[in-house]
PAPA-340003 format. One line per 5 residues: number of its first residue (from 1); for each residue x, y, z of N, C-alpha, C, O, CB. Coordinates in steps of 0.02 Angstrom, whole numbers, plus 50000, padded with zeros to 5 digits. Glycine has a CB too. Layout:
! PAPA-340003
NUM	X,Y,Z,X,Y,Z,X,Y,Z,X,Y,Z,X,Y,Z ~ ...
This chain:
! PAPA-340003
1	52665,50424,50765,52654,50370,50812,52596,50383,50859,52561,50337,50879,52717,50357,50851 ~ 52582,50465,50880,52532,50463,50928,52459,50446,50898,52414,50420,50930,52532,50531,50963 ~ 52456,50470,50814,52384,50472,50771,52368,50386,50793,52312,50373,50814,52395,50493,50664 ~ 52420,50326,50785,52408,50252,50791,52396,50251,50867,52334,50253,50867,52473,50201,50764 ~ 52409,50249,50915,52405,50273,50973,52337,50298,51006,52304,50275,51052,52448,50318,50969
6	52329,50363,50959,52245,50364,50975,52210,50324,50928,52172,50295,50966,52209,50440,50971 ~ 52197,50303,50874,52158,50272,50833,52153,50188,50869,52104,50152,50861,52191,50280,50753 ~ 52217,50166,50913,52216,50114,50916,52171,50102,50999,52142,50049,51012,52291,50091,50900 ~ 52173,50160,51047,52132,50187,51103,52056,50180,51100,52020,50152,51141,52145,50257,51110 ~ 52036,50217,51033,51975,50227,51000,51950,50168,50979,51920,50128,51016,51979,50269,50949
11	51961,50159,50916,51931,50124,50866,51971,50067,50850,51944,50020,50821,51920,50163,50811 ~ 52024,50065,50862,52064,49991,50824,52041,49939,50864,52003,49901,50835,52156,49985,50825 ~ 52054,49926,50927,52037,49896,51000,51959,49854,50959,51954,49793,50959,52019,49974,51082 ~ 51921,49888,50935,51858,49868,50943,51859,49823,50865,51817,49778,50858,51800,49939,50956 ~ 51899,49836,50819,51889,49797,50748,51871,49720,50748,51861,49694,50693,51955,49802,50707
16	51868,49691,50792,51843,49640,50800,51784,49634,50797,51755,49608,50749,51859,49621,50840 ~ 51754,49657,50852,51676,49671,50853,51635,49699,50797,51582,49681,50771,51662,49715,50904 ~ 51673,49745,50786,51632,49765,50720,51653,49739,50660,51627,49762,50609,51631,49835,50708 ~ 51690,49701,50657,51704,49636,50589,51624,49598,50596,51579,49590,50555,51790,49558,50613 ~ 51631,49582,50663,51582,49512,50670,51501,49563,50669,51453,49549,50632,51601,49453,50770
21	51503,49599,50699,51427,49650,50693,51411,49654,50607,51359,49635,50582,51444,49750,50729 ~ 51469,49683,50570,51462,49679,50501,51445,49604,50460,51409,49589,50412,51526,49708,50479 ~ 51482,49572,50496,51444,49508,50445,51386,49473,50485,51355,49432,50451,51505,49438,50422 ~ 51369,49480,50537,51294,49478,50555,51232,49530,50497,51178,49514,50472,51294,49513,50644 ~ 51268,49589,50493,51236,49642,50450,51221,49604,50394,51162,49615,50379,51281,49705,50432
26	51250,49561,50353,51274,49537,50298,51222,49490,50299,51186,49489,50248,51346,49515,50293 ~ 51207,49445,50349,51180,49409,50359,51088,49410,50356,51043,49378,50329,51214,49399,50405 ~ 51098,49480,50410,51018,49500,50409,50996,49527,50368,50947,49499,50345,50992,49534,50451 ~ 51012,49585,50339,50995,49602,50267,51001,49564,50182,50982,49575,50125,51030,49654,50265 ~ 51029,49528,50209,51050,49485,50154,50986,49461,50102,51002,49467,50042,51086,49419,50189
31	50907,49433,50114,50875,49439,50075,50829,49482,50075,50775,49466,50052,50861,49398,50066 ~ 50838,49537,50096,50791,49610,50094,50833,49643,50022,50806,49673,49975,50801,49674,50186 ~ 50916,49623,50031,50954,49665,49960,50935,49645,49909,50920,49678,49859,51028,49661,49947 ~ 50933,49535,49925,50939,49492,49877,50864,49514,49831,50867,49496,49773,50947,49410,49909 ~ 50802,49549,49849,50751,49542,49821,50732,49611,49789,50686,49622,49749,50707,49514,49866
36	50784,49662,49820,50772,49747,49812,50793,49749,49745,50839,49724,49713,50821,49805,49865 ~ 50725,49800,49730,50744,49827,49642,50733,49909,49638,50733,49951,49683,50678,49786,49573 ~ 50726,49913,49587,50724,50028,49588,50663,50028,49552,50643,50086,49558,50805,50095,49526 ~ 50620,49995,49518,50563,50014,49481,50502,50040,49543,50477,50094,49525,50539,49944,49431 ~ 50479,50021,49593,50430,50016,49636,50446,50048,49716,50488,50034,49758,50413,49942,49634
41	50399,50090,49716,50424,50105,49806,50391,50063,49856,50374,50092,49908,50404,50184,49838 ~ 50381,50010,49852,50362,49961,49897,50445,49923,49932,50448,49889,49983,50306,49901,49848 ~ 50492,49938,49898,50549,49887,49899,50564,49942,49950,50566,49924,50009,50605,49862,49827 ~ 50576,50019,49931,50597,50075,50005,50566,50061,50061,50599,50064,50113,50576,50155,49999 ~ 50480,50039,50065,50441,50033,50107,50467,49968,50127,50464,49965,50188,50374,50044,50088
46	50493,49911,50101,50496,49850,50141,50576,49855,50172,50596,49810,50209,50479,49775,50091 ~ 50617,49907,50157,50699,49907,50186,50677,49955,50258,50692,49946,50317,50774,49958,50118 ~ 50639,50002,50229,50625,50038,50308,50585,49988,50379,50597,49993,50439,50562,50111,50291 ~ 50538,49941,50343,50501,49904,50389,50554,49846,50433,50561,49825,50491,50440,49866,50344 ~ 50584,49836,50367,50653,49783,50407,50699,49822,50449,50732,49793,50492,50712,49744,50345
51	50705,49885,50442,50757,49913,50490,50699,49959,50544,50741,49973,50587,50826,49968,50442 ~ 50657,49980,50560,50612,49979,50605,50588,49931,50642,50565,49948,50697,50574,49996,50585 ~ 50589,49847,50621,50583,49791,50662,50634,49787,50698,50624,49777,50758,50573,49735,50632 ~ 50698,49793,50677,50761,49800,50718,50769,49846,50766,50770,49848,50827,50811,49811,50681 ~ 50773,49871,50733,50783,49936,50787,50712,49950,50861,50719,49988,50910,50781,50019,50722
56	50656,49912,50847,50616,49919,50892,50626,49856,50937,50604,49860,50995,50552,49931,50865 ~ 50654,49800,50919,50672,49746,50943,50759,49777,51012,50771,49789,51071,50689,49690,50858 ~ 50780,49774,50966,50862,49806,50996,50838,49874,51060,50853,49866,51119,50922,49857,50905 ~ 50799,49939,51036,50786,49966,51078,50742,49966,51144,50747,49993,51200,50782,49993,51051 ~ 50685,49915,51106,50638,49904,51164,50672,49840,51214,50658,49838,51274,50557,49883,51132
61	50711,49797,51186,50747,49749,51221,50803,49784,51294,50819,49768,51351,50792,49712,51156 ~ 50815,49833,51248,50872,49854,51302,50838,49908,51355,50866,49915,51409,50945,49893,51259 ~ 50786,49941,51343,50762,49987,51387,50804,50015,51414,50813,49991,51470,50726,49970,51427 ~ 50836,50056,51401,50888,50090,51411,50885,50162,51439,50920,50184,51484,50917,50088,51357 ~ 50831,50197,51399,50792,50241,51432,50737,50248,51427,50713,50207,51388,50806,50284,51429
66	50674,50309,51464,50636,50307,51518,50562,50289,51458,50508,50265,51474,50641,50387,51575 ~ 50582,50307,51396,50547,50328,51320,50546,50238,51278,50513,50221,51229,50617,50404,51264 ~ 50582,50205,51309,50601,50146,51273,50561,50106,51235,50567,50091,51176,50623,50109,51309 ~ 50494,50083,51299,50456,50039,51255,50422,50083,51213,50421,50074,51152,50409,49990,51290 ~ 50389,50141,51245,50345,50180,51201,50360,50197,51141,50315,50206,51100,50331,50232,51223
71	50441,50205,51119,50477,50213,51063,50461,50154,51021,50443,50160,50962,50549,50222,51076 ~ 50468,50089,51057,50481,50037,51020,50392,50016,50985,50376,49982,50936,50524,49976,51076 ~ 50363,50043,51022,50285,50046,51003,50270,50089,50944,50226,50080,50902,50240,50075,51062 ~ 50295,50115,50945,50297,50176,50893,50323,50153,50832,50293,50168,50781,50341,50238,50914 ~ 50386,50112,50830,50401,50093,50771,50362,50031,50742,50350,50012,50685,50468,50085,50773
76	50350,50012,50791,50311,49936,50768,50234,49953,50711,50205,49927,50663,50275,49889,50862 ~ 50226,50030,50769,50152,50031,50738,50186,50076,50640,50155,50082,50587,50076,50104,50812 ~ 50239,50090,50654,50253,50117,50571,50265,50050,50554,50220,50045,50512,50325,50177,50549 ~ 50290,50000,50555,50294,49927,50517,50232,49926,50500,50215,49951,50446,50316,49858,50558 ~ 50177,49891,50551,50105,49890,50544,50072,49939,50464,50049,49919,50411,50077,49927,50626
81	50084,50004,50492,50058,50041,50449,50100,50046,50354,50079,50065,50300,50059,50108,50496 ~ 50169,50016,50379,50194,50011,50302,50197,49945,50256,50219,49937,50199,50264,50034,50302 ~ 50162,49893,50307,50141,49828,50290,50070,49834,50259,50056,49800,50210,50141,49781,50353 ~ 50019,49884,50290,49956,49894,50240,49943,49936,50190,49893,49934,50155,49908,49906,50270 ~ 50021,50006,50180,50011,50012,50146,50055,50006,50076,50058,50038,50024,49989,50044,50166
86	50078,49964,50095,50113,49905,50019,50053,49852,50013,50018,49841,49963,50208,49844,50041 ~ 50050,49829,50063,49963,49766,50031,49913,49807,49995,49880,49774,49954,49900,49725,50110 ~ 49900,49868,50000,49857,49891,49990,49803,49879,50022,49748,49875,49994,49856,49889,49948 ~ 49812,49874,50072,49743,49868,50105,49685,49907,50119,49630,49882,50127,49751,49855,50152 ~ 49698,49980,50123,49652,50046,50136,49610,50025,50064,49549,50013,50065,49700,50139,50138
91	49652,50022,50000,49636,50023,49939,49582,49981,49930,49531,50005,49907,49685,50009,49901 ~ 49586,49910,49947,49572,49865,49908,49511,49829,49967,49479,49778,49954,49646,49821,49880 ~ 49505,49863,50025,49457,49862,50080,49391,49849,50054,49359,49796,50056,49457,49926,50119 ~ 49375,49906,50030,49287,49923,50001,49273,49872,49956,49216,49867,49934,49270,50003,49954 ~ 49337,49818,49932,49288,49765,49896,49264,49695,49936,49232,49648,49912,49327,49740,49828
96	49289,49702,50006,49238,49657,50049,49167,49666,50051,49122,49628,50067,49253,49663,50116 ~ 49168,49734,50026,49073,49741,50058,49045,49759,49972,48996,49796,49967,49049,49842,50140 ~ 49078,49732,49907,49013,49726,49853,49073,49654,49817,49134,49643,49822,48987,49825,49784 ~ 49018,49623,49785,49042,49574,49727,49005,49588,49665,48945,49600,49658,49031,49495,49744 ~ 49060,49585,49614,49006,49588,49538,49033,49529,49494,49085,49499,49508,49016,49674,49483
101	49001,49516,49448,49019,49457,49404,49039,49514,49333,49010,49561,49305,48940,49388,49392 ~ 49093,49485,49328,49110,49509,49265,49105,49472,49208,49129,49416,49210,49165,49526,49266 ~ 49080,49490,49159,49093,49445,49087,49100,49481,49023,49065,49528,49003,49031,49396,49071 ~ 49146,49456,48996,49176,49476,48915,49147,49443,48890,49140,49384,48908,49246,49469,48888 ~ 49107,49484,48815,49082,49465,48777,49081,49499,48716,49069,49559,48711,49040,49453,48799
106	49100,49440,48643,49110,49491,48596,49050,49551,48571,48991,49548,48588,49131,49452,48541 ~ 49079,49604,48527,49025,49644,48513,48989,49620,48451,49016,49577,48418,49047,49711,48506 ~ 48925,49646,48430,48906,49616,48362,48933,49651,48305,48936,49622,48251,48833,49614,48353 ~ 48952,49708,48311,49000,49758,48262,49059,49699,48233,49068,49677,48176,49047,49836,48316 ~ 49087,49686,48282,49169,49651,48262,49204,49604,48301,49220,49627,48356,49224,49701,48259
111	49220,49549,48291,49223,49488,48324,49289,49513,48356,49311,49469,48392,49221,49415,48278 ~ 49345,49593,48355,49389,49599,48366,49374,49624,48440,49404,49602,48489,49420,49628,48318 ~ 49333,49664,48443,49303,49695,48508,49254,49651,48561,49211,49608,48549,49261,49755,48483 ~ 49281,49682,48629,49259,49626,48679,49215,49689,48724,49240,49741,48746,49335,49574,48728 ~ 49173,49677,48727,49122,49712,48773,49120,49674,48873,49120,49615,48890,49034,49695,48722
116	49117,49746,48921,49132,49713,48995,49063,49717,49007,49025,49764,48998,49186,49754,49057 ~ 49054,49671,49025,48961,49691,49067,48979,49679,49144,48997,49622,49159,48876,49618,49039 ~ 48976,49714,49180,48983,49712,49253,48897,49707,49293,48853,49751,49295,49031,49791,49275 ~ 48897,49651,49315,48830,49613,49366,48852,49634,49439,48909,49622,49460,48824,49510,49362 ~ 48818,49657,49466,48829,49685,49543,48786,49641,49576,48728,49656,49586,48809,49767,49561
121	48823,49560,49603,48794,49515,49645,48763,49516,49709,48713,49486,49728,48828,49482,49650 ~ 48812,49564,49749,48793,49612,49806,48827,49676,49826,48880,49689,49796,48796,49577,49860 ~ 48809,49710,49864,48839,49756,49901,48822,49781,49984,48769,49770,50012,48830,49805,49860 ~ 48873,49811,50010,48864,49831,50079,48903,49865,50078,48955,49851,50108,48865,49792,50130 ~ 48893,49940,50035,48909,49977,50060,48904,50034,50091,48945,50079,50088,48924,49974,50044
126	48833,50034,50135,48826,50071,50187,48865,50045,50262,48891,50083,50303,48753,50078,50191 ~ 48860,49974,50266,48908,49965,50336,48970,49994,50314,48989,50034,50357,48924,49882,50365 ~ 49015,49990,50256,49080,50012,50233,49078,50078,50265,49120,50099,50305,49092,50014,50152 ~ 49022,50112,50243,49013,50199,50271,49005,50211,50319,49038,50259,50339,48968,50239,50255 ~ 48956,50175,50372,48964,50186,50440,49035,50173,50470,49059,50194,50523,48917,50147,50472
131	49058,50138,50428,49128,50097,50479,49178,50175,50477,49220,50180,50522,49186,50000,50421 ~ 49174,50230,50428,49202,50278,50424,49175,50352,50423,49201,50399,50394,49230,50264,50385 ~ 49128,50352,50452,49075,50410,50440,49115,50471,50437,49096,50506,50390,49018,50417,50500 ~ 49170,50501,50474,49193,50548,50466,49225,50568,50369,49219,50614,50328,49240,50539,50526 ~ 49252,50514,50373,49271,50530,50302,49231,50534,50233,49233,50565,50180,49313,50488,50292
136	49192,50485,50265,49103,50477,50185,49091,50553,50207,49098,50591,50158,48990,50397,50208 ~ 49072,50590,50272,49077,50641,50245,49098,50692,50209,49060,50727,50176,49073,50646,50259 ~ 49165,50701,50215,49222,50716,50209,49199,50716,50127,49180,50767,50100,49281,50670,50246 ~ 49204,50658,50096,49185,50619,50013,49118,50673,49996,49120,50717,49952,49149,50505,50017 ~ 49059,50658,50041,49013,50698,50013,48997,50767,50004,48950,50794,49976,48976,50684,50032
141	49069,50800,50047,49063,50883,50044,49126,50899,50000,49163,50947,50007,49067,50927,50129 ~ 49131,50854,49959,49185,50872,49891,49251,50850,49904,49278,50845,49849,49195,50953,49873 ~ 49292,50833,49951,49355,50817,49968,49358,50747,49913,49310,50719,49886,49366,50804,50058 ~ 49416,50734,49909,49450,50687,49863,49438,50692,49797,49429,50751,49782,49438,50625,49878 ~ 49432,50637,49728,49424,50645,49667,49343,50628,49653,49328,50600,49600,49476,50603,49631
146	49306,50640,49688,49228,50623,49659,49216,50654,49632,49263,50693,49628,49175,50618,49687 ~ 49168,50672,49595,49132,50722,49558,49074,50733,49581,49038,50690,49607,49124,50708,49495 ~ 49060,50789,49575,48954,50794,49614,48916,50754,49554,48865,50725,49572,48900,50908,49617 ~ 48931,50750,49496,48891,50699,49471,48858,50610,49525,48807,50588,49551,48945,50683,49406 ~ 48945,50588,49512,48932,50539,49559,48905,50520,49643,48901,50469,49677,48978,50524,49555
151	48894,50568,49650,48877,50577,49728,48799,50511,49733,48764,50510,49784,48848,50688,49748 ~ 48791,50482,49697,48731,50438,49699,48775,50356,49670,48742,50304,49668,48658,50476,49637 ~ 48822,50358,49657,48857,50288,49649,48879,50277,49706,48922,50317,49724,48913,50279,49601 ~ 48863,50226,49750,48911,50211,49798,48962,50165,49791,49003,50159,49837,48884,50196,49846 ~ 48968,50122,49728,49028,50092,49713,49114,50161,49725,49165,50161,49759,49008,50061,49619
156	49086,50202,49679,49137,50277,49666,49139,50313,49743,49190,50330,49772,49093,50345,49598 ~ 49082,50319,49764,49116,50331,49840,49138,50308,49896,49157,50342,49944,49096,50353,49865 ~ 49135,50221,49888,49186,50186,49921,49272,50187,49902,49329,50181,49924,49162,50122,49915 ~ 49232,50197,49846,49348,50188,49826,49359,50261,49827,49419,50270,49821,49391,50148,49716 ~ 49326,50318,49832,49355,50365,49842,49370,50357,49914,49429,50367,49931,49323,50419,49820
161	49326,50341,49960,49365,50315,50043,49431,50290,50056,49476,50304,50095,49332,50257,50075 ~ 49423,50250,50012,49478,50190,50003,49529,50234,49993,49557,50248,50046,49470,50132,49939 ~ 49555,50264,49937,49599,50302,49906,49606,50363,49978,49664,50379,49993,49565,50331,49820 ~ 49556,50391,50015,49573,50431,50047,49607,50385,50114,49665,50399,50128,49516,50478,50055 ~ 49586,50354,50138,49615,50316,50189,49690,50282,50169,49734,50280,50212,49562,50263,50209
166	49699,50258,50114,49780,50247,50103,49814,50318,50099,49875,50327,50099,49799,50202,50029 ~ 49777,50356,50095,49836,50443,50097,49839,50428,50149,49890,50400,50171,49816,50535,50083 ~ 49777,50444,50193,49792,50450,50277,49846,50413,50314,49893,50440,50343,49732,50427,50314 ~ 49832,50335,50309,49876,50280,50338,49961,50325,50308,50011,50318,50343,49851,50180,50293 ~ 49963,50362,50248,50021,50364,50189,50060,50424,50256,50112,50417,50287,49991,50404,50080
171	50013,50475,50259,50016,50538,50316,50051,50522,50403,50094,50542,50442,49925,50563,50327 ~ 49997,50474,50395,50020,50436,50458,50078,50430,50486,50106,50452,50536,50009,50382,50455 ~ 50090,50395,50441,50177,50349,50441,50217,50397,50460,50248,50406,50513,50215,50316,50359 ~ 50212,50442,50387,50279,50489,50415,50281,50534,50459,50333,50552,50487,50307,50525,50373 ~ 50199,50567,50476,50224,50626,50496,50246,50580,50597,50274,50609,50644,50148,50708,50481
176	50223,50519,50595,50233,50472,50676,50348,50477,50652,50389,50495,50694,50168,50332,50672 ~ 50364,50458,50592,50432,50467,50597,50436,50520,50610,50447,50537,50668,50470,50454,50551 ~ 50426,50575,50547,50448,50627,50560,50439,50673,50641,50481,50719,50643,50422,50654,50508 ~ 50392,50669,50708,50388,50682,50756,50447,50643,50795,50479,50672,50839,50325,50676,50770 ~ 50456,50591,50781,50514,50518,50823,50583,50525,50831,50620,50533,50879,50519,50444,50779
181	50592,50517,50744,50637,50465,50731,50705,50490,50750,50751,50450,50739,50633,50443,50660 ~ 50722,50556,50779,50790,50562,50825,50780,50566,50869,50819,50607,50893,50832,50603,50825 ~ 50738,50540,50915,50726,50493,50986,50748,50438,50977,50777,50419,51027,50657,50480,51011 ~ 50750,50394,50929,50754,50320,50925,50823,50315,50932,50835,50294,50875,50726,50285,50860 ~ 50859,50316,50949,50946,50300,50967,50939,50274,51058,50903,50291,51104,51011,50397,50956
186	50981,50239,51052,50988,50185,51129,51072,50245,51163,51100,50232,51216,51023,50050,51098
């Protein structure tokens, strides 16, 4: 009789609330589950961003303690940062500053084979490089996958930027959780 007694002191008292908290749960997650699959880690990246919006909402709302908003800044900026890097944005950056025309065309060997001819309409990618000078260096003293061959394509050493800046943003993220994320409790 005393185990019901304390359980009912504790935790029974409150089953209400947390009935109704749980089907709010039900509620808010409900199409983050409805859309989650296991092939892709973008779906991990979009369950963490949904529960980092929460939780920066709930904690920075309540300011509770002295760390609050700054916490809640903190998570926002990991949303931010796990929103660009599921868009791909670091990636797919360096093709603001060139356009090429592509065209398929068969070969004269064999009407089975399609030949790519790539036309380079424009480019800019020296502003791309200034916009990151630390890292084009970084590119030109061997870091990432270039080759010293290529060191004279600047198509290949923009997307090697590219590719290095989605690690970075990738670095980012966690090591801002990994410094945090058992601070974040109200």
């Amino acid at each position: 009789m005393s185990k019901i007694l304390l359980w009912w002191k504790f935790d029974g008292r409150y089953m209400h609330r947390d009935f109704i908290h749980g089907v709010k749960n039900l509620f808010y997650w409900f199409s983050i589950i409805w859309k989650d699959r296991n092939w892709d880690h973008s779906f991990i990246l979009q369950m963490l961003a949904h529960k980092l919006k929460a939780q920066a909402k709930y904690i920075g709302g309540r300011n509770f303690h002295t760390t609050a908003k700054r916490d809640s800044e903190i998570m926002l900026t990991c949303v931010r940062l796990i929103e660009k890097l599921d868009s791909g944005y670091y990636e797919l950056e360096y093709f603001e500053y060139h356009e090429s025309d592509i065209q398929f065309e068969p070969t004269c060997k064999s009407s089975d084979l399609i030949e790519v001819k790539i036309n380079q309409v424009f480019e800019k990618f020296d502003e791309y490089f200034a916009k990151y000078p630390l890292i084009y260096k970084r590119v030109m003293n061997g870091e990432g996958w270039l080759k010293i061959e290529d060191k004279n394509d600047k198509h290949r050493i923009a997307s090697c930027i590219s590719h290095m800046n989605h690690d970075r943003a990738k670095k980012l993220l966690f090591k801002l959780m990994e410094r945090n994320i058992e601070g974040w409790w109200d």
